[in-house]
VEXKE-688879 format. One record per residue: residue in three letters; y, z negated, x negated of N, C-alpha, C in turn. Coordinates in steps of 0.001 Angstrom, whole numbers, padded with zeros to 6 digits, always signed. Example, Ala and Ser with C-alpha at 12.3 -4.5 7.8 and 13.67 -1.06 7.14 Angstrom:
BEGIN
ALA-005690-007800-013190-004500-007800-012300-003300-007800-013200
SER-002250-007080-012850-001060-007140-013670+000030-007870-012900
//
This chain:
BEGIN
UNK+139687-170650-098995+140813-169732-098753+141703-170290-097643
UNK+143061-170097-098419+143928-170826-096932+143717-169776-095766
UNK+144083-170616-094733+144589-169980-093551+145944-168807-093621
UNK+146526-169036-094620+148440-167751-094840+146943-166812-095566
UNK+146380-166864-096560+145892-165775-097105+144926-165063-096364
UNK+144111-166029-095625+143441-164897-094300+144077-163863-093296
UNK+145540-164630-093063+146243-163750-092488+146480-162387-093024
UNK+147279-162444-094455+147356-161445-095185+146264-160625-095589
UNK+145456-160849-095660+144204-160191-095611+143840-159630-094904
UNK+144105-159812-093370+143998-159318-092190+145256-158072-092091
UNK+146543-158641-092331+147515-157464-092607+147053-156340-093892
UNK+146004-156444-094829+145707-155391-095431+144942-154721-094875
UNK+144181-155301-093587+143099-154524-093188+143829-153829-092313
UNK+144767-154660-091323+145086-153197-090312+145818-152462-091302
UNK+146866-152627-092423+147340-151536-092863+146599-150241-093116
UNK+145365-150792-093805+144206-149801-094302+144192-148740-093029
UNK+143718-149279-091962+143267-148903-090672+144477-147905-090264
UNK+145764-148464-090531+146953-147248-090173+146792-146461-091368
UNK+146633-146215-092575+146769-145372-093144+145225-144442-092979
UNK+144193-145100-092564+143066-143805-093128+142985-143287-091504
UNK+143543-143701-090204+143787-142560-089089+145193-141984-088816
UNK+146342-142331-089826+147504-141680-089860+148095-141257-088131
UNK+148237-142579-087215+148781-142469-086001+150283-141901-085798
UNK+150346-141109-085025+151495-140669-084812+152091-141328-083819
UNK+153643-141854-084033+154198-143451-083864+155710-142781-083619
UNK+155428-142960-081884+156727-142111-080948+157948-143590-081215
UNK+158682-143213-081819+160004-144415-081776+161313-144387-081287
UNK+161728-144607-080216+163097-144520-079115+164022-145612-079541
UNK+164296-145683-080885+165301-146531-081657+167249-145768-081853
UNK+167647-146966-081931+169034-146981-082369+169711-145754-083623
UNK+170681-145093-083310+170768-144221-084608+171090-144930-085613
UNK+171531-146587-085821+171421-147235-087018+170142-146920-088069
UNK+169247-147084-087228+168070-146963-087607+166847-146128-087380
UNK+167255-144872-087057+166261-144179-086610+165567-143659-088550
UNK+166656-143120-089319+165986-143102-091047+165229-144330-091367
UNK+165408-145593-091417+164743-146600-091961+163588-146571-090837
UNK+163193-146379-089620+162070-147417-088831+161448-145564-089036
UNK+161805-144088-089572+160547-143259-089939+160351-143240-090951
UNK+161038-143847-092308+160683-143994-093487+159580-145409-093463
UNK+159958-147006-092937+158994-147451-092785+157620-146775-092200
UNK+157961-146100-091405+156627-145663-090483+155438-144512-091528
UNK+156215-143930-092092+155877-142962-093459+155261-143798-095044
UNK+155526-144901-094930+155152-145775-095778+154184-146404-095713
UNK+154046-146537-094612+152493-147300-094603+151369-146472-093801
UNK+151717-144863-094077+150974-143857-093442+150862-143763-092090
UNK+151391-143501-091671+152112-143291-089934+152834-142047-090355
UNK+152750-141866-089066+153619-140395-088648+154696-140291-087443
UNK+155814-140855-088104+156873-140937-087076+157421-139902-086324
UNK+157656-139640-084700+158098-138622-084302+159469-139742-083519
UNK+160395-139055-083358+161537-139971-082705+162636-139022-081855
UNK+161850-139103-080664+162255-138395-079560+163147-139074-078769
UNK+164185-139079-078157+165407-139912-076896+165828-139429-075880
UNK+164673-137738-075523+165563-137481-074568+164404-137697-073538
UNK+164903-138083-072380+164126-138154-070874+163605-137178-070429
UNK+163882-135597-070940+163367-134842-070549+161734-134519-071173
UNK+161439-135070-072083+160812-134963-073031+159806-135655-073225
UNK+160274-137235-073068+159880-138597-073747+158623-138696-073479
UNK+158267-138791-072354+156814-139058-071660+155591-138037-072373
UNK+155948-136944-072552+155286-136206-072845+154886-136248-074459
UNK+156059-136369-075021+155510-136978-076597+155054-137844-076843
UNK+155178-139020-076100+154368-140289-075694+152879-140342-075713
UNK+152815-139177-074790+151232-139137-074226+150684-138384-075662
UNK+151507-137821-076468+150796-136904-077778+150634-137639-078905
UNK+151099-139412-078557+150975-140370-079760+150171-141455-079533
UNK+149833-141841-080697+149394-143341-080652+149408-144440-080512
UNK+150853-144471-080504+151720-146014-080248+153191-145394-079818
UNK+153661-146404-079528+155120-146263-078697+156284-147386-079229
UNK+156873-147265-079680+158042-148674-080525+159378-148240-079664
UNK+159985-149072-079123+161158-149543-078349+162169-150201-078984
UNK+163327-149682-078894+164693-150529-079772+165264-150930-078738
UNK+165895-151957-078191+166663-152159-077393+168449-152400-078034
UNK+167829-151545-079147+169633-151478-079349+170017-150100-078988
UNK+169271-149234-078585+169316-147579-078022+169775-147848-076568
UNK+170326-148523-076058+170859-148759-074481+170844-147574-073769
UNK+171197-146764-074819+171937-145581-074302+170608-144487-073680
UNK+169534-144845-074233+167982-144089-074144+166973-145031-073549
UNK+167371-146248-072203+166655-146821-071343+166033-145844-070605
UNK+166599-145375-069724+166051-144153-068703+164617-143654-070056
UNK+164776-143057-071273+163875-142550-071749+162433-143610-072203
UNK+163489-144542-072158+162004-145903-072726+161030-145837-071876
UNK+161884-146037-070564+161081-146697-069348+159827-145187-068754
UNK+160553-144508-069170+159630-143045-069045+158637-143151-070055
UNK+158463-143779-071356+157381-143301-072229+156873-144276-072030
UNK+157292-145731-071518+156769-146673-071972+155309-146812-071183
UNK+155778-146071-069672+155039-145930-068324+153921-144865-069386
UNK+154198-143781-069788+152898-142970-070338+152345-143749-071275
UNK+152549-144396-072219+152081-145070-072738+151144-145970-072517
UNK+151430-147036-071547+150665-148031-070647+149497-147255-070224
UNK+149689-145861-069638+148685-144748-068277+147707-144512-069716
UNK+148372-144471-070835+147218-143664-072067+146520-145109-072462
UNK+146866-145798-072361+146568-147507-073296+146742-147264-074325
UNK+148180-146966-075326+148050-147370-076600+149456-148033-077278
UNK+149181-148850-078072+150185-149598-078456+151670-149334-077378
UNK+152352-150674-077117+153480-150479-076733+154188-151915-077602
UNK+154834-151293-078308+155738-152168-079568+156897-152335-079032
UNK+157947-153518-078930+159440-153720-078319+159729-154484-079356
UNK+161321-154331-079970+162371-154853-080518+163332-155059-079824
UNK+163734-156428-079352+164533-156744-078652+165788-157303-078978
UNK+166570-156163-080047+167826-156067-080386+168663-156353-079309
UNK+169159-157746-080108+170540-158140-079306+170394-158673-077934
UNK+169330-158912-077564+168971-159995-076282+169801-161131-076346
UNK+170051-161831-077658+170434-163007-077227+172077-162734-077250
UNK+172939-162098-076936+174286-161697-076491+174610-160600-075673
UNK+173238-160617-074652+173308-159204-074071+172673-159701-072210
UNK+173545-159672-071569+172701-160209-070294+172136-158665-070127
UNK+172449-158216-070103+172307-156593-069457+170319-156482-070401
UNK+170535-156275-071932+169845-156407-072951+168487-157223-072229
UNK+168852-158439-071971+167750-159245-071622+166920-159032-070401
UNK+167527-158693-069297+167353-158194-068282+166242-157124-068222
UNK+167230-156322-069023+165762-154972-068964+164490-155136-070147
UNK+164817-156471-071046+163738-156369-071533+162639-156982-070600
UNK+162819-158224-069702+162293-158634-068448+161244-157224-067871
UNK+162354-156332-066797+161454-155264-066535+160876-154954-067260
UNK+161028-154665-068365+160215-153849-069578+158560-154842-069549
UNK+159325-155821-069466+157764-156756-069588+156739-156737-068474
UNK+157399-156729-067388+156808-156934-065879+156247-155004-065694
UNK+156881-154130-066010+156171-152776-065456+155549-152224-066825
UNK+155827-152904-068095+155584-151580-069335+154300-152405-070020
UNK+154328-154069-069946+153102-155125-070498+152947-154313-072045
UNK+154156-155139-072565+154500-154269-074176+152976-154656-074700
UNK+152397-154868-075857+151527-155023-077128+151928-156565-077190
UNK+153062-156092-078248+153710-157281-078624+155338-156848-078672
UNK+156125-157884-078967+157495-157847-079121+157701-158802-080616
UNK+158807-157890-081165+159023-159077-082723+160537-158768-082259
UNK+160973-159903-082627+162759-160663-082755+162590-161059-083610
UNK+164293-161717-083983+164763-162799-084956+164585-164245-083910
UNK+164844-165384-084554+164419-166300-083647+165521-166645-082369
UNK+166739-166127-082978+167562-166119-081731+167048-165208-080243
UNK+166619-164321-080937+165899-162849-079779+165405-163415-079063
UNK+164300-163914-079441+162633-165212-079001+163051-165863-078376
UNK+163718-166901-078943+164466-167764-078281+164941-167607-076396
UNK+165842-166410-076742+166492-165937-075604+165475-165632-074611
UNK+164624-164791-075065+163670-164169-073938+163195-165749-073512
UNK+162096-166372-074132+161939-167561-073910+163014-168511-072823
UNK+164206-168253-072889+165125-169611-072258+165564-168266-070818
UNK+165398-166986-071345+166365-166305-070111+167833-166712-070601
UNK+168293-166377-071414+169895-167415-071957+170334-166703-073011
UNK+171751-166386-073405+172068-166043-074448+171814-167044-075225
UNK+171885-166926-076693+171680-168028-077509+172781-167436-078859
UNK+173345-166813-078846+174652-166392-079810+175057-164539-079211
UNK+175410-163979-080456+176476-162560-080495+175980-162153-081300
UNK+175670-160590-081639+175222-160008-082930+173591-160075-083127
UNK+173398-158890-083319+172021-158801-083837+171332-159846-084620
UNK+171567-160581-085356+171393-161612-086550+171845-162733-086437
UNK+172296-163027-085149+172902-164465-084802+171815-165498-084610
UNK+171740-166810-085337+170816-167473-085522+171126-168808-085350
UNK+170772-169744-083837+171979-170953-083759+171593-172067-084692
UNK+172472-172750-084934+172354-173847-085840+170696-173898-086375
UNK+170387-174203-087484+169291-174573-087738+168393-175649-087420
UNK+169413-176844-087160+168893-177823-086341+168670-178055-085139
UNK+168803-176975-084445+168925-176349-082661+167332-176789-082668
UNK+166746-178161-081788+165385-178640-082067+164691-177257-081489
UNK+165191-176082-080494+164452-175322-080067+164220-173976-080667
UNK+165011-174188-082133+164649-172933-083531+163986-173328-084035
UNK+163816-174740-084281+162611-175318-085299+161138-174425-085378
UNK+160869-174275-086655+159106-173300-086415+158513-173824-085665
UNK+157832-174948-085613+156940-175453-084590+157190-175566-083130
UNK+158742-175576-082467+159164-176203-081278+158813-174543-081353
UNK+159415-173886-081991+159440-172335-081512+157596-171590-081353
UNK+157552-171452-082256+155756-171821-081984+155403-171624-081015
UNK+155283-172876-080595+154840-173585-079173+155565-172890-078153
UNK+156705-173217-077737+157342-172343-076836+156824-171074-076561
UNK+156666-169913-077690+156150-168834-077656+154371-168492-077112
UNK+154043-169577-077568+152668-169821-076630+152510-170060-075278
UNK+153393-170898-074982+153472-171449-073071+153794-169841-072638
UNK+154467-169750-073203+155453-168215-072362+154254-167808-072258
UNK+154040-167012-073302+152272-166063-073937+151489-166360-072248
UNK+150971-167744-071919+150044-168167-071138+150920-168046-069534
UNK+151903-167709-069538+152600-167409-068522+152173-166155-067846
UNK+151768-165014-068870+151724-163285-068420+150275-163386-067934
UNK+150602-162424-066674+148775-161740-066537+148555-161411-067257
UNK+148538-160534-068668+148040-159282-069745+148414-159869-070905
UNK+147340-159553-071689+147963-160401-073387+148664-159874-074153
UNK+149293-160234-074752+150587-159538-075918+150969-160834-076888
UNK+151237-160234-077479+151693-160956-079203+153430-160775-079076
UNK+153835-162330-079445+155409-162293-080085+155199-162400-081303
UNK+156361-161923-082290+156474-162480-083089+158470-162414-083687
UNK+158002-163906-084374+159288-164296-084308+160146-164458-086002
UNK+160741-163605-086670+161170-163475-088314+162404-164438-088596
UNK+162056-165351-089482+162949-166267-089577+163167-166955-090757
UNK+163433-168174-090762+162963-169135-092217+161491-168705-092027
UNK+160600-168992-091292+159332-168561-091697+159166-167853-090816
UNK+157906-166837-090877+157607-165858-089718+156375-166235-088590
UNK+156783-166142-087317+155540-166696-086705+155211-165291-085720
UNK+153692-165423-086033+153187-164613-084686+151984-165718-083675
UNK+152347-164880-082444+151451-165757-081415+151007-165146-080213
UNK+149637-165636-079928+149143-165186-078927+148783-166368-077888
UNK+148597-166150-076698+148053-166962-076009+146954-167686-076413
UNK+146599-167347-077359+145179-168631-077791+145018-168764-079318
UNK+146301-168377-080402+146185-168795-081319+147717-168494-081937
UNK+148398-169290-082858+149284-169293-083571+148808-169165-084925
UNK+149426-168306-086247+149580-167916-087506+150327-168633-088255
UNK+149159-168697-089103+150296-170538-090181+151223-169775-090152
UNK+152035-170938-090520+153526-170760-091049+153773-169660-092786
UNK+154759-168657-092399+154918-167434-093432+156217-167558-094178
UNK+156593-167435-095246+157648-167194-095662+158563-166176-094687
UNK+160192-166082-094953+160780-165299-093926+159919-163502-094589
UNK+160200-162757-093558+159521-161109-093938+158416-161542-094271
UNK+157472-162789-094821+155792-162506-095365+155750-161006-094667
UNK+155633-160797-093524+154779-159618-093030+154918-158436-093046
UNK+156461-158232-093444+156609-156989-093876+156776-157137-095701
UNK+157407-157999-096267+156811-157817-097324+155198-157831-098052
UNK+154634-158586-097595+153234-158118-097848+152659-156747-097764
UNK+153294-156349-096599+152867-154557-096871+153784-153457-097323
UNK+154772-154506-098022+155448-153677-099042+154958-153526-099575
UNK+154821-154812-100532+153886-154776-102080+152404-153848-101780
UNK+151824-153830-100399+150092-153105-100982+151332-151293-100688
UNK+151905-150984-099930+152445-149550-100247+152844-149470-101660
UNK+153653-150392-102500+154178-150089-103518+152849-149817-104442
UNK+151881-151051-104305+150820-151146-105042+149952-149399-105536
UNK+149854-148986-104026+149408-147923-103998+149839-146460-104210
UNK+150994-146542-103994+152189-145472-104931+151792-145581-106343
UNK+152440-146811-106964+152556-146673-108557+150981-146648-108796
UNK+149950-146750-108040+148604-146954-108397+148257-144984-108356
UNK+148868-144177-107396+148902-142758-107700+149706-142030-108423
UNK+151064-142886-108819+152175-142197-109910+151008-142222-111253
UNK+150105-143591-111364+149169-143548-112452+148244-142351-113013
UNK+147842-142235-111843+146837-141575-111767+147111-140137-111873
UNK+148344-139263-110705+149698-137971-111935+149691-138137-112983
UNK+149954-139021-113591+150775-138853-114721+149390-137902-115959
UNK+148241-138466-115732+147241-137575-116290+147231-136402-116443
UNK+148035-135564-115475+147759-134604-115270+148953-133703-114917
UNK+150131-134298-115806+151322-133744-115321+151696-132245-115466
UNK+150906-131482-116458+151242-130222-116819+150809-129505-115207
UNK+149826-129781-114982+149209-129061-113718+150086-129349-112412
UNK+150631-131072-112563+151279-131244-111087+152837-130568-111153
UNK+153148-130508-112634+154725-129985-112632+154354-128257-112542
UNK+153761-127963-112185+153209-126287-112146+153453-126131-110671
UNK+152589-126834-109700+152154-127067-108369+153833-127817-107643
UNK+154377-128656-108250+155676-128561-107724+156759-127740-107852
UNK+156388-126639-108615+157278-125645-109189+156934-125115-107872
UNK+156108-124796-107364+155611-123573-106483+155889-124250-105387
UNK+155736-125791-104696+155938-126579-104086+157610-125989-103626
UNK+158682-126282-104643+159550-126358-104650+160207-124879-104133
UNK+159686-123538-104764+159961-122760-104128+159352-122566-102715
UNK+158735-122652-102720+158174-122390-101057+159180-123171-099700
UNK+159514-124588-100359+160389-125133-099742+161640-124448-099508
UNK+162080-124172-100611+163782-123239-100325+163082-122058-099501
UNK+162167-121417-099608+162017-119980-099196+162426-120710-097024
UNK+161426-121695-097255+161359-121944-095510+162734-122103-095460
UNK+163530-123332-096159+165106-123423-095236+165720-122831-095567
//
């Protein structure tokens, strides 16, 4: 068995693991994306709550399982830095997306603090993101800005590596990972073959999809009874809103 399919194998197991304790997964994201990152979160059995206000934050924090950070929410720092702190005090997951680091001095900066007082989990970028944190440096504009391909310090492997030295830099361990031509994750004492771009979220597309149409199957047996039960479903719903 290769080394890419052990990986994936390993991504079915934690998926498994998020779906049969259904963690509730506090997310202080961008309103671009606050529908897509609780529909992902709902997909692979998570329970997204997505709270932004400071008055609040910490406290829903402490009522979840994990904690995910957008740094394209600028506007909801004050609230990060509040959950991120309960989070750390509870020990559980602290997830960062570091939207727009690499055209953002401000952006980069506080992902810095973020690192030094909050000691994320892990952090996933595009390789420009990585990059940036890595150099302290802008490295383009735009969320999706990706410099030349031949930039020797985008290359998978130069990048890789880089992401490891850093890794061995921190007191506390945490995982980057970096989505690109191929996807890399890394820890201070091991790097993940090389992935197609998304392998990692498409791979747990396909086992969610797998497992949907594997229960649309399994309805369909029995549709007189389930179209009965959504009848009643359906009213009960209008009655609440």
């Amino acid at each position: 068995m290769t080394r890419a399919m052990d990986f994936r194998n390993q991504i079915y197991a934690w998926m498994d693991a998020v779906e049969s304790t259904a963690p509730l997964v506090h997310s202080i994201t961008n309103y671009v994306t606050v529908n897509d990152c609780a529909n992902a979160l709902l997909a692979i059995g998570a329970r997204p709550v997505m709270s932004h206000d400071p008055r609040e934050a910490a406290e829903i924090t402490r009522g979840s399982q994990a904690l995910e950070l957008n740094l394209g929410a600028t506007e909801y720092i004050d609230a990060m830095f509040l959950s991120g702190q309960a989070a750390l005090e509870k020990g559980i997951p602290r997830v960062i997306d570091p939207v727009g680091i690499s055209g953002s001095t401000f952006r980069r900066e506080t992902l810095r603090r973020m690192i030094t007082e909050l000691q994320p989990t892990a952090i996933r970028g595009n390789y420009s993101e990585i990059h940036a944190l890595l150099a302290n440096a802008g490295t383009g504009t735009g969320v999706d800005a990706v410099t030349d391909a031949a930039h020797p310090a985008l290359s998978g492997d130069a990048l890789a590596r880089g992401m490891q030295d850093y890794l061995r830099t921190l007191a506390f361990p945490m995982i980057l990972v970096a989505s690109g031509r191929e996807d890399i994750v890394a820890s201070s004492s091991a790097i993940s073959p090389a992935m197609p771009m998304n392998a990692v979220a498409s791979t747990a597309a396909r086992k969610a999809v797998s497992q949907d149409t594997s229960g649309l199957r399994t309805s369909h047996t029995s549709s007189s009874e389930q179209n009965s039960s959504d009848g009643s479903k359906a009213s009960s719903l209008k009655d609440g809103i």
